[in-house]
TORVEXMI-447822 format. One line per field, with one value per residue: residue number from 1; residue in three letters; x, y, z of N, C-alpha, C in turn. Coordinates in nm, 3 decimals, decimal comma. Layout:
pos <- NUM/...
code <- ala/...
n.px <- X/...
n.py <- Y/...
n.pz <- Z/...
ca.px <- X/...
ca.py <- Y/...
ca.pz <- Z/...
c.px <- X/...
c.py <- Y/...
c.pz <- Z/...
REM end
This chain:
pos <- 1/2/3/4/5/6/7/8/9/10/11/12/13/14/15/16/17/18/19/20/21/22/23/24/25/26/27/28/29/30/31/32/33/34/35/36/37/38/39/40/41/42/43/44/45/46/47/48/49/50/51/52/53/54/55/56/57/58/59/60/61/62/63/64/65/66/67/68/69/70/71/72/73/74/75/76/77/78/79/80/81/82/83/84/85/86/87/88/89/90/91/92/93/94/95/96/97/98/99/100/101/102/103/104/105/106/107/108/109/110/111/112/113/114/115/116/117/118/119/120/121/122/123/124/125/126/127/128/129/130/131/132/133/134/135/136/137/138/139/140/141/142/143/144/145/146/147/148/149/150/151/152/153/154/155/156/157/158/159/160/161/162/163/164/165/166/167/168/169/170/171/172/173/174/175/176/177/178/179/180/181/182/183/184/185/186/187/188/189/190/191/192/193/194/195/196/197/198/199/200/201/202/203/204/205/206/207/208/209/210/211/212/213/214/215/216/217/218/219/220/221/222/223/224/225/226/227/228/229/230/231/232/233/234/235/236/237/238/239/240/241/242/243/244/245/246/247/248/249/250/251/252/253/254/255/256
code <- unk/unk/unk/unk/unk/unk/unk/unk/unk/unk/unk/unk/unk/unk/unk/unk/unk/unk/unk/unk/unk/unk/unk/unk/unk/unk/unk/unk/unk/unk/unk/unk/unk/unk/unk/unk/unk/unk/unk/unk/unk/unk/unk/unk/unk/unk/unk/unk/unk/unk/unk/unk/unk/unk/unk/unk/unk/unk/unk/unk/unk/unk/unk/unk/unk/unk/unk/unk/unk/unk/unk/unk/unk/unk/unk/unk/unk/unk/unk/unk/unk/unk/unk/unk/unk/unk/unk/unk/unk/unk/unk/unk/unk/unk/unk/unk/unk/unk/unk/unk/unk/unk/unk/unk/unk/unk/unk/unk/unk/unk/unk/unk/unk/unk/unk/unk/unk/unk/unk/unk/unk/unk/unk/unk/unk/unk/unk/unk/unk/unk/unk/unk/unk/unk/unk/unk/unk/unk/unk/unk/unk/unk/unk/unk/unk/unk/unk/unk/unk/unk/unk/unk/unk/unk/unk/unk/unk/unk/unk/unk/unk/unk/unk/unk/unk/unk/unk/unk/unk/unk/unk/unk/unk/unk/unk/unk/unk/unk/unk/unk/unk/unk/unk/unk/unk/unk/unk/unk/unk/unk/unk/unk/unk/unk/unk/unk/unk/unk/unk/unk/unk/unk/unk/unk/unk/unk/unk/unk/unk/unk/unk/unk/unk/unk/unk/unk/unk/unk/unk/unk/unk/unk/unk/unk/unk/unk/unk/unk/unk/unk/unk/unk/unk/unk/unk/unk/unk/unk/unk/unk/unk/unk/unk/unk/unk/unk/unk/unk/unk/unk/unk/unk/unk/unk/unk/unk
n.px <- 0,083/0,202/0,371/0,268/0,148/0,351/0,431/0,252/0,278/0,518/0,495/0,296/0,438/0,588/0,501/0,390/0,660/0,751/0,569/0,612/0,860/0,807/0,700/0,785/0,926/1,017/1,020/1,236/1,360/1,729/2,053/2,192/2,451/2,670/2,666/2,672/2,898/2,786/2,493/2,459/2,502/2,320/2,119/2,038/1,850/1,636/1,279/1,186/1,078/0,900/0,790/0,639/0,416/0,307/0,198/0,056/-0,153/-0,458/-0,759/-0,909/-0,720/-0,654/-0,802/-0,880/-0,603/-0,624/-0,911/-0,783/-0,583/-0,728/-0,885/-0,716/-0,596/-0,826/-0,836/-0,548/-0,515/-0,324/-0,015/0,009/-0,003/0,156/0,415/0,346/0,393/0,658/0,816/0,690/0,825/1,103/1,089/1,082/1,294/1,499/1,375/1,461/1,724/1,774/1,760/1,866/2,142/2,125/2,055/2,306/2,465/2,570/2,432/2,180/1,899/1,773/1,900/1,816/1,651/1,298/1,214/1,220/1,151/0,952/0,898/1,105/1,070/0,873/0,978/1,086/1,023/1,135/1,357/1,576/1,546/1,704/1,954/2,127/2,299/2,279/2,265/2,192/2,010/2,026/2,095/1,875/1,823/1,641/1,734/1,584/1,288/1,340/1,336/1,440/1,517/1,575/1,658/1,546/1,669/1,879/1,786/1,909/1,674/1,669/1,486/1,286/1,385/1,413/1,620/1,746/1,574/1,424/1,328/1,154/1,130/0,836/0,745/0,423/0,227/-0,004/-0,296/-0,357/-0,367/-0,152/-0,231/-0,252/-0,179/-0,342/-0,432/-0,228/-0,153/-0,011/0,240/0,372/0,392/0,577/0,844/0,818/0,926/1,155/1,319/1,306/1,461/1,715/1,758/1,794/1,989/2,215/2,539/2,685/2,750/2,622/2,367/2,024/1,752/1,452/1,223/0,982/0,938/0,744/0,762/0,630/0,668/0,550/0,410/0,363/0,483/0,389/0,362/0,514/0,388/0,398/0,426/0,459/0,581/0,578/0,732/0,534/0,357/0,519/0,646/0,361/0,313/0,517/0,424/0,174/0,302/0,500/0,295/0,203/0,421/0,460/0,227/0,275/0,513/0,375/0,175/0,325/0,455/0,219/0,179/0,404
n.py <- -0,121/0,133/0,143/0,187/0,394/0,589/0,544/0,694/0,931/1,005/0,948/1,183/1,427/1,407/1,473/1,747/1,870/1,798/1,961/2,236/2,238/2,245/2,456/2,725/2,694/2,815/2,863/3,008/2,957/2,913/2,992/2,671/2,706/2,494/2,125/1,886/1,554/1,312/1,403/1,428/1,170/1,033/1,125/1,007/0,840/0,909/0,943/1,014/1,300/1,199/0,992/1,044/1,210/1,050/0,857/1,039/1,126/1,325/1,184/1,250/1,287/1,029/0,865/1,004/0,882/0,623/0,523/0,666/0,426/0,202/0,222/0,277/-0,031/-0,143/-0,096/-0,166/-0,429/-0,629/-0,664/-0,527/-0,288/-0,220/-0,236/-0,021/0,184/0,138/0,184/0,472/0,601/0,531/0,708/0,947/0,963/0,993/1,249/1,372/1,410/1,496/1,775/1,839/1,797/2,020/2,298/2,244/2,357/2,145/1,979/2,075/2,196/2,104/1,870/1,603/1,321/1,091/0,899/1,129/1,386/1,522/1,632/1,768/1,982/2,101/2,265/2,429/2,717/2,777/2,689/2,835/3,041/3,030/3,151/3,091/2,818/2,668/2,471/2,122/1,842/1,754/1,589/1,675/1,780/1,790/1,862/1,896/1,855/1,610/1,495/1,417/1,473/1,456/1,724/1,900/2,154/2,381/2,743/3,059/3,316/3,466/3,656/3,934/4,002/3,763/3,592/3,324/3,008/2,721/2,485/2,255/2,020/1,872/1,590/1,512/1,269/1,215/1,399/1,575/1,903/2,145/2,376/2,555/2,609/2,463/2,261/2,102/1,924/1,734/1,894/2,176/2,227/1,994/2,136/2,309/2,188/2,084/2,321/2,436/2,253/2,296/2,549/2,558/2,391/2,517/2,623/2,913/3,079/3,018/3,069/3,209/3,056/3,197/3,168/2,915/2,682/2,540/2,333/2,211/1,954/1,897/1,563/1,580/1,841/2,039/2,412/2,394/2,467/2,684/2,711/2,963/2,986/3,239/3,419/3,459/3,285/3,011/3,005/2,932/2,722/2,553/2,552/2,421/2,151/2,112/2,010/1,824/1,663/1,612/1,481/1,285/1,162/1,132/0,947/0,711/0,721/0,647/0,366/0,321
n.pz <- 0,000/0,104/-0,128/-0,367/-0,291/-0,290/-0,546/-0,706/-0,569/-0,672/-0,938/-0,988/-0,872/-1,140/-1,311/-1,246/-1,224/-1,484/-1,619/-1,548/-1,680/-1,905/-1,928/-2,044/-2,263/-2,561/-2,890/-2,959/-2,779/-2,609/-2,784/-2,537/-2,322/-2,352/-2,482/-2,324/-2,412/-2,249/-2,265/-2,516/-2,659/-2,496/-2,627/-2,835/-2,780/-2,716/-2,839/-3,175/-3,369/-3,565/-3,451/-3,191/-3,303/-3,446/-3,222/-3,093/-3,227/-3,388/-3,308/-3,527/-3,738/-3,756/-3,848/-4,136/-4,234/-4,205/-4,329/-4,558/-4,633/-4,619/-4,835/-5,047/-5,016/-5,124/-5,394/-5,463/-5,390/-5,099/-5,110/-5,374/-5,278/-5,024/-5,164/-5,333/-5,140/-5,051/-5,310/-5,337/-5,113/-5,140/-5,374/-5,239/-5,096/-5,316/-5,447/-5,226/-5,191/-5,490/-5,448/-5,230/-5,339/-5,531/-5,391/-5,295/-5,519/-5,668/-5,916/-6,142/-6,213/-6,446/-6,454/-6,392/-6,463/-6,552/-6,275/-6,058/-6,239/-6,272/-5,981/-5,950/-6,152/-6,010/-5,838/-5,917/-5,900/-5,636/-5,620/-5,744/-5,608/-5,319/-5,160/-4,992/-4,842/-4,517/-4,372/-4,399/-4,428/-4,116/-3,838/-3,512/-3,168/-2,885/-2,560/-2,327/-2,373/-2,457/-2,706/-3,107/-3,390/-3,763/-3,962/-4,262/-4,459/-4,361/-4,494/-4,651/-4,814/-5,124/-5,156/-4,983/-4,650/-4,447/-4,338/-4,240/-4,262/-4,186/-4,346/-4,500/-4,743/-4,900/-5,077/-5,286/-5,386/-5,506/-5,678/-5,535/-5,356/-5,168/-4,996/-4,804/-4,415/-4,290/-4,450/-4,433/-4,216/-3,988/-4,066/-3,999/-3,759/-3,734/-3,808/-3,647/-3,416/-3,513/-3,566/-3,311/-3,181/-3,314/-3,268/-2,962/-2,918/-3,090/-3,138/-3,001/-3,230/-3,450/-3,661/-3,621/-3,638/-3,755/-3,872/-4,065/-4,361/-4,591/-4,844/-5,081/-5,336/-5,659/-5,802/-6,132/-6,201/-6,134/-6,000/-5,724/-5,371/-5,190/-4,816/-4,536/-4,214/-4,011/-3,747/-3,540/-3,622/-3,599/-3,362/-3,210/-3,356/-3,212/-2,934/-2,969/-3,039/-2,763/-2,602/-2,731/-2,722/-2,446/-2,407/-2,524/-2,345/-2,103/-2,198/-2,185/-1,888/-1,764/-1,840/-1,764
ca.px <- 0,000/0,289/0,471/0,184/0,102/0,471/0,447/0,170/0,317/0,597/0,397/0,245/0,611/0,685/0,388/0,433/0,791/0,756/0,420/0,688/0,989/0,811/0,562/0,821/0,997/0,978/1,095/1,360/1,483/1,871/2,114/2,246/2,611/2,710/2,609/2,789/2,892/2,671/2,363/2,468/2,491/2,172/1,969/2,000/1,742/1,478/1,213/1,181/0,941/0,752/0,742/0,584/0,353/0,219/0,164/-0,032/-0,242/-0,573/-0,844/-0,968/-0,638/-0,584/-0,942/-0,857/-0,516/-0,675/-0,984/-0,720/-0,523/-0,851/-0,931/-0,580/-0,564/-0,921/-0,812/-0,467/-0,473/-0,231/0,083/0,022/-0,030/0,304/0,492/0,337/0,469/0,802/0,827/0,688/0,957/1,232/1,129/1,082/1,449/1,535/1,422/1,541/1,920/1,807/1,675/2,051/2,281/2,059/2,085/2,445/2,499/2,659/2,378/2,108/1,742/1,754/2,007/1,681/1,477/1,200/1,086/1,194/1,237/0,850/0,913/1,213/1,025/0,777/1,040/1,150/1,003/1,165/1,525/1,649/1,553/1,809/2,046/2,231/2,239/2,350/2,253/2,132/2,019/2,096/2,019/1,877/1,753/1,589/1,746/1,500/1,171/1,350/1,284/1,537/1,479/1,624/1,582/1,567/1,779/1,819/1,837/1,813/1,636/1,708/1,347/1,283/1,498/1,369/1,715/1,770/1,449/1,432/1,275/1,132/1,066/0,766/0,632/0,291/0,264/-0,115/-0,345/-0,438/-0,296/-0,154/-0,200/-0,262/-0,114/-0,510/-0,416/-0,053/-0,174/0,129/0,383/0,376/0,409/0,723/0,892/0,891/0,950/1,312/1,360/1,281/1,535/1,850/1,787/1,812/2,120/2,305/2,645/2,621/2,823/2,538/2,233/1,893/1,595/1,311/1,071/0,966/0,874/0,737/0,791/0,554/0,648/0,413/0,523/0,363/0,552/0,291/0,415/0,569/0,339/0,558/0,392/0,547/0,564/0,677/0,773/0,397/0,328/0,629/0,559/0,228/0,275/0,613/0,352/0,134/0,371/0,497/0,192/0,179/0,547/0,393/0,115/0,345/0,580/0,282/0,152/0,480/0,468/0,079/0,216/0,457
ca.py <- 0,000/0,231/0,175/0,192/0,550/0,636/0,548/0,766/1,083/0,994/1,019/1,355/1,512/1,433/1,536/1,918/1,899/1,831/2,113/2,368/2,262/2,290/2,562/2,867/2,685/2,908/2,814/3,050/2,928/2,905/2,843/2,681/2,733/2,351/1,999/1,766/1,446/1,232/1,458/1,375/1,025/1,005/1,176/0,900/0,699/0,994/0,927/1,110/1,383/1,072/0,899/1,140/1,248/0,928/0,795/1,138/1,164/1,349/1,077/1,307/1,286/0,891/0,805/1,020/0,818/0,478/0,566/0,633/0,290/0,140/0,255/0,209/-0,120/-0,249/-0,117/-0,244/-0,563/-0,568/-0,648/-0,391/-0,173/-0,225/-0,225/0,156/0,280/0,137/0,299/0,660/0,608/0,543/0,834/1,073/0,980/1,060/1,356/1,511/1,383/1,555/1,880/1,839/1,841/2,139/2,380/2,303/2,374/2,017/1,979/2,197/2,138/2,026/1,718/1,483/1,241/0,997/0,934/1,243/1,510/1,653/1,672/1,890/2,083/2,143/2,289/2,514/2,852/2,821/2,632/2,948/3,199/3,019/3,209/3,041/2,657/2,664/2,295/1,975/1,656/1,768/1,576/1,732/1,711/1,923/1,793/1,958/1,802/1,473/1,408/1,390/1,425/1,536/1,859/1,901/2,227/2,558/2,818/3,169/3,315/3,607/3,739/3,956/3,984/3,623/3,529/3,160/2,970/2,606/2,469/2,081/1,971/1,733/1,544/1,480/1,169/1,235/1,478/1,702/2,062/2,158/2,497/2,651/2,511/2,440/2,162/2,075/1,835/1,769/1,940/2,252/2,129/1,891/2,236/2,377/2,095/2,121/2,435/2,462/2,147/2,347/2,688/2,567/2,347/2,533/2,712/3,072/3,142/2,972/3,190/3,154/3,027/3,244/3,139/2,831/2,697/2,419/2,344/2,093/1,946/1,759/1,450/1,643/1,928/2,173/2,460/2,399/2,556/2,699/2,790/3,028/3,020/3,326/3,399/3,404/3,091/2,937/2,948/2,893/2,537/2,522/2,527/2,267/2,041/2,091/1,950/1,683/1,573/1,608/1,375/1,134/1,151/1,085/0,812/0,617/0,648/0,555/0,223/0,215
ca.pz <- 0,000/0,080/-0,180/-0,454/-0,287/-0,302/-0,698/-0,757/-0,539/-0,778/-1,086/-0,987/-0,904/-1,216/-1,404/-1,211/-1,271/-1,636/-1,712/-1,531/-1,684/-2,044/-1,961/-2,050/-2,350/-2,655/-3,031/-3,002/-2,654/-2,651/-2,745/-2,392/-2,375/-2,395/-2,477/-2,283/-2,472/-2,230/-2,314/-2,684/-2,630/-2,459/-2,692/-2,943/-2,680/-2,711/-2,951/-3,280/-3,429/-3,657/-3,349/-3,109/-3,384/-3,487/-3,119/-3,026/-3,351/-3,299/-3,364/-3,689/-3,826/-3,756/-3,926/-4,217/-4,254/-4,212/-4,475/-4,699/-4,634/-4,619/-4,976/-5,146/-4,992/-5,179/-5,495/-5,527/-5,297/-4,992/-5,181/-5,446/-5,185/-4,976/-5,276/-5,376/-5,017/-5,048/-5,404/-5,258/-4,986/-5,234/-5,457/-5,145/-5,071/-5,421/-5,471/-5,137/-5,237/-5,529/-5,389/-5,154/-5,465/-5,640/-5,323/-5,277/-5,614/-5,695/-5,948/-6,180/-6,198/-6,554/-6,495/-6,338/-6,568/-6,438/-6,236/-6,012/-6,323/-6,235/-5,858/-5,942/-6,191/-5,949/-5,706/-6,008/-5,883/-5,532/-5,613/-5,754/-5,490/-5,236/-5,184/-4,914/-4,787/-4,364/-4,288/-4,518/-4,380/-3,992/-3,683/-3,432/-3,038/-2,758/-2,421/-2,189/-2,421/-2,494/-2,860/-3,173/-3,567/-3,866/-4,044/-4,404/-4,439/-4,291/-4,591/-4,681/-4,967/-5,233/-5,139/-4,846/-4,528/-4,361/-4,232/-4,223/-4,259/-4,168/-4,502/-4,498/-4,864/-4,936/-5,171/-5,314/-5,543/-5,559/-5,783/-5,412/-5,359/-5,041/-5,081/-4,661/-4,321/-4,236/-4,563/-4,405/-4,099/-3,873/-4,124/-3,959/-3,593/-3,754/-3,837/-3,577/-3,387/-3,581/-3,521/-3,168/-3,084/-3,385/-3,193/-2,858/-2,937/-3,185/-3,102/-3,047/-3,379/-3,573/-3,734/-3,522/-3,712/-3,672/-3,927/-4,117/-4,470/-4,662/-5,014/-5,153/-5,508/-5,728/-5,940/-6,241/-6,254/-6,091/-5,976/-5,527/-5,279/-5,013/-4,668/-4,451/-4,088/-3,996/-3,633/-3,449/-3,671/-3,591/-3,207/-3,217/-3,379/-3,115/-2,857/-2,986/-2,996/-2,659/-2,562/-2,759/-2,601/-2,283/-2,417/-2,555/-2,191/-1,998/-2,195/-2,138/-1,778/-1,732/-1,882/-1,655
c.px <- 0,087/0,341/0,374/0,120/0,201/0,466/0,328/0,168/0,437/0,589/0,355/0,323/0,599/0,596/0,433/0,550/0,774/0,696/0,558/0,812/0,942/0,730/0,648/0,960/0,957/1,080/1,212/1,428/1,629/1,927/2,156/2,415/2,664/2,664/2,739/2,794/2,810/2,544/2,390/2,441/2,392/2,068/1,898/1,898/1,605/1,453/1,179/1,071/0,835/0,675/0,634/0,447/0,274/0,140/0,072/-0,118/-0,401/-0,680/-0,886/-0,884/-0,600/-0,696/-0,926/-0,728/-0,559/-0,788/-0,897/-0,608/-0,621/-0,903/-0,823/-0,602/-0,700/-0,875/-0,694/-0,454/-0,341/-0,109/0,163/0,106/0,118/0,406/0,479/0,411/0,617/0,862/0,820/0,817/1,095/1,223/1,157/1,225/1,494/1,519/1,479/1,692/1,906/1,835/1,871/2,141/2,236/2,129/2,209/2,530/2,593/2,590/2,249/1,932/1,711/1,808/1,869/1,602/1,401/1,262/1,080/1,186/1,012/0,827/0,979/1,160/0,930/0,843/1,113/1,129/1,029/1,315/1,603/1,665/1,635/1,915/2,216/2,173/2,337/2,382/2,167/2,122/2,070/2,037/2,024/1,843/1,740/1,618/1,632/1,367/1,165/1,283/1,443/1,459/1,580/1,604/1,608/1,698/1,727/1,873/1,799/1,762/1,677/1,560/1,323/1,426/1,453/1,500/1,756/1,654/1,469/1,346/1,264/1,055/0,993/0,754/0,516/0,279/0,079/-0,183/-0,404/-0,293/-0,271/-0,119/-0,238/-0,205/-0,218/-0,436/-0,288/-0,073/-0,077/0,245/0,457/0,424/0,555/0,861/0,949/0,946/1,125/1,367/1,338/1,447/1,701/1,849/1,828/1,995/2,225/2,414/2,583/2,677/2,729/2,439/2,122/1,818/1,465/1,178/1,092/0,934/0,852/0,702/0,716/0,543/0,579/0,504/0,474/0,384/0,469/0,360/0,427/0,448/0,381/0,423/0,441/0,491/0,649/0,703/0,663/0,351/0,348/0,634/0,438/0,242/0,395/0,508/0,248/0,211/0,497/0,408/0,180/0,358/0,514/0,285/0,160/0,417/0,499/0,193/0,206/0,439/0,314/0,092/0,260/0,371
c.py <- 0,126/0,219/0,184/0,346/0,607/0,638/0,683/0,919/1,127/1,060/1,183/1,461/1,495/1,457/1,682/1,901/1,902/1,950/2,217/2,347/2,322/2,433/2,697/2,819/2,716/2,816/2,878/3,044/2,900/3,050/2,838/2,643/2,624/2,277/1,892/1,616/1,337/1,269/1,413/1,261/1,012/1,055/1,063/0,817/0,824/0,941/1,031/1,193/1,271/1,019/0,958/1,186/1,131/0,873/0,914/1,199/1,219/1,265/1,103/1,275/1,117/0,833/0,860/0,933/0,680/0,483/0,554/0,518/0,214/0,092/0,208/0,046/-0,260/-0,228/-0,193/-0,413/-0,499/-0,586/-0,540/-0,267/-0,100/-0,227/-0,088/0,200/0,222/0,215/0,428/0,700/0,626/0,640/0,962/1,061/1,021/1,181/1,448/1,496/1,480/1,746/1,922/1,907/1,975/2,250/2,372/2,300/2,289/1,997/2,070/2,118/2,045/1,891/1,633/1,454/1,169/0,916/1,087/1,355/1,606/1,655/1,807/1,994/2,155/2,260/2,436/2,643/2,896/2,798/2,759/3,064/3,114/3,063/3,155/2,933/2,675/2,540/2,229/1,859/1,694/1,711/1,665/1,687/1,837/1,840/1,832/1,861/1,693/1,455/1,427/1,388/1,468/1,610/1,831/1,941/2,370/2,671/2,976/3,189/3,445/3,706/3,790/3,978/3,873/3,625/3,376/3,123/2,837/2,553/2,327/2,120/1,855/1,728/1,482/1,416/1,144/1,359/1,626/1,820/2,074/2,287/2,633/2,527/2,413/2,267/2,079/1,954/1,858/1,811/2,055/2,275/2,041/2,008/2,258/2,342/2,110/2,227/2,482/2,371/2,228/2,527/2,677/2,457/2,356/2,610/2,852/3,139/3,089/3,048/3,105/3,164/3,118/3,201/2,998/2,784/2,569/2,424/2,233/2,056/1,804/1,716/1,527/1,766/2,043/2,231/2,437/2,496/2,581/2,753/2,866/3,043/3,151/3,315/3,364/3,315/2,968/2,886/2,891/2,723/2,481/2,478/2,441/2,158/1,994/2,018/1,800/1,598/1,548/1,517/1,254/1,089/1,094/0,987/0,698/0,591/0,620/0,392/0,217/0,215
c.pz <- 0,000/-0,039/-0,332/-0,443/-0,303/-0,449/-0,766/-0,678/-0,697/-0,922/-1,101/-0,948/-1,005/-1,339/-1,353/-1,274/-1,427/-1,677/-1,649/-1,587/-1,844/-2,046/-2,023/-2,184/-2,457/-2,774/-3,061/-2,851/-2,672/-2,708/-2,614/-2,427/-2,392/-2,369/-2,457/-2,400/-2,444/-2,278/-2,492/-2,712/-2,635/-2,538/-2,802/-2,879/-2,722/-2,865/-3,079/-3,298/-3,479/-3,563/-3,252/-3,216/-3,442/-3,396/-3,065/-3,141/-3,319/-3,380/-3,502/-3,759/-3,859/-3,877/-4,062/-4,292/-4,272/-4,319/-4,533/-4,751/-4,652/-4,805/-5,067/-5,141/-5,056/-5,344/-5,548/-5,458/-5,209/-5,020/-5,257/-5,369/-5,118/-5,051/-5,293/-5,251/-5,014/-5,143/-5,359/-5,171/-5,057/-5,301/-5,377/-5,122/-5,185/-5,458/-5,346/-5,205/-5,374/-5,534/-5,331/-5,241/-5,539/-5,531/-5,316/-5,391/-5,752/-5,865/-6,040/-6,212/-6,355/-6,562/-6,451/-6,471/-6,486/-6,318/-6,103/-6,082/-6,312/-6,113/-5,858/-6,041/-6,106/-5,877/-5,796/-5,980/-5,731/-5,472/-5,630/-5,638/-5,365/-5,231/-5,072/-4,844/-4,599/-4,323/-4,413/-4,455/-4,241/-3,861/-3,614/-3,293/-2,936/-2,619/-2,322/-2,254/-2,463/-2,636/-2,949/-3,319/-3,654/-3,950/-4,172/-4,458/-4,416/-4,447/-4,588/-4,792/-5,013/-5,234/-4,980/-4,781/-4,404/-4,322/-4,279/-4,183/-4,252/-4,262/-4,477/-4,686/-4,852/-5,037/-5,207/-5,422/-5,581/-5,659/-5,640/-5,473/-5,193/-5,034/-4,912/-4,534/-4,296/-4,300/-4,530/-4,320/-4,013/-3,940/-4,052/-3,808/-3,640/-3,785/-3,729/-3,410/-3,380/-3,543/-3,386/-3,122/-3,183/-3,281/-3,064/-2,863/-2,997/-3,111/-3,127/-3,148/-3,484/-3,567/-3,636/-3,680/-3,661/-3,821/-4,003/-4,264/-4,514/-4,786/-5,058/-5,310/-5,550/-5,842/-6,069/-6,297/-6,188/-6,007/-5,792/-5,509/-5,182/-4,935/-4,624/-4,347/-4,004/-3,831/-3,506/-3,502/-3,588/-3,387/-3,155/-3,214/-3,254/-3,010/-2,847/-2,996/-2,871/-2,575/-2,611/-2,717/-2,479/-2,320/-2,415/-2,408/-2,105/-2,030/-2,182/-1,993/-1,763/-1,730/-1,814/-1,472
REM end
């Protein structure tokens, strides 16, 4: 009996302790002056953005996801099916690698044929305006909120005075438009996600992120729809997904 009421003072320390340790963490918290090598170490155990985001899905968004597995999965059979998502997966890795070599100038938008050469046309009215690549492909991690992912890349552009914008490229191998965040689901929230865990852990000689963007190119060449999260965006979705770490944290220990 004691020691079953001792587990559940336990629990509720460490429920307070957590709501106050996250309640005053901002997207542009940081940077903290050093990351020890154990904190480095250890982060590789925290769970990722996908992860956290998949396991705290809001029921609307899971039922819309399953419908549309539901549906694929009568037209092509379940083979088919798992076959198309390994393909998508392989081309989504393709064209970021190609997206990679374009921004860091290794590459030009015309070298791509099929099956990525109308992703990268798609991407054609927002490849050019980069004007500078910071980061490509960069793990990241927020010690205080325990998670871990990897960013796209941090860039600036030749438009405006944005700064360094943390930029995730998708792709869309269907006939939709993703053309407002409303339309984005958890893309927006995976941003700044990234950019919450590269601002608070970056050296203080590296550029702060204050806003966000997403680039969405279509396999048939249609012109990218970029988003922009600018800086009250960009917190905004920071702060929803504080919450949903704190959802995911506290459905762990319930289990235990």
């Amino acid at each position: 009996m004691i020691a079953h009421t001792k587990a559940i003072l336990n629990r509720v320390v460490d429920l307070v302790l957590c709501h106050q340790s996250h309640r005053y963490i901002s997207v542009f918290g940081g940077p903290i002056s050093e990351i020890s090598e154990n904190t480095a170490y250890m982060s590789r155990k925290f769970p990722t953005v996908s992860t956290i985001i998949s396991k705290t899905m809001p029921v609307e968004n899971l039922m819309v996801l399953r419908k549309w597995q539901e549906k694929m999965r009568k037209q092509m059979g379940d083979k088919e099916f798992n076959d198309y998502i390994a393909r998508v997966k392989r081309l989504g890795k393709d064209v970021h690698q190609a997206i990679c070599d374009i921004i860091q100038g290794q590459r030009r938008i015309e070298d791509f044929s099929e099956p990525i050469d109308g992703y990268v046309r798609s991407l054609g009215t927002i490849l050019p305006h980069v004007k500078a690549t910071h980061l490509v492909e960069k793990d990241c991690f927020h010690p205080l909120l325990k998670y871990r992912g990897r960013l796209d890349s941090i860039n600036s552009f030749n438009v405006g005075e944005s700064g360094y914008v943390l930029t995730e490229w998708k792709t869309v191998h269907e006939s939709k438009r993703v053309t407002s965040l409303e339309k984005a689901y958890d893309a927006p929230m995976q941003v700044a996600a990234y950019a919450g865990a590269y601002n608070f852990t970056r050296s203080p000689d590296m550029p702060e992120v204050r806003q966000g963007l997403i680039a969405y190119a279509y396999a048939d060449g249609y012109p990218a729809d970029v988003l922009i999260l600018d800086e009250v965006t960009l917190e905004h979705y920071f702060q929803t997904w504080v919450s949903r770490v704190e959802a995911y944290h506290q459905s762990l220990r319930s289990i235990d």
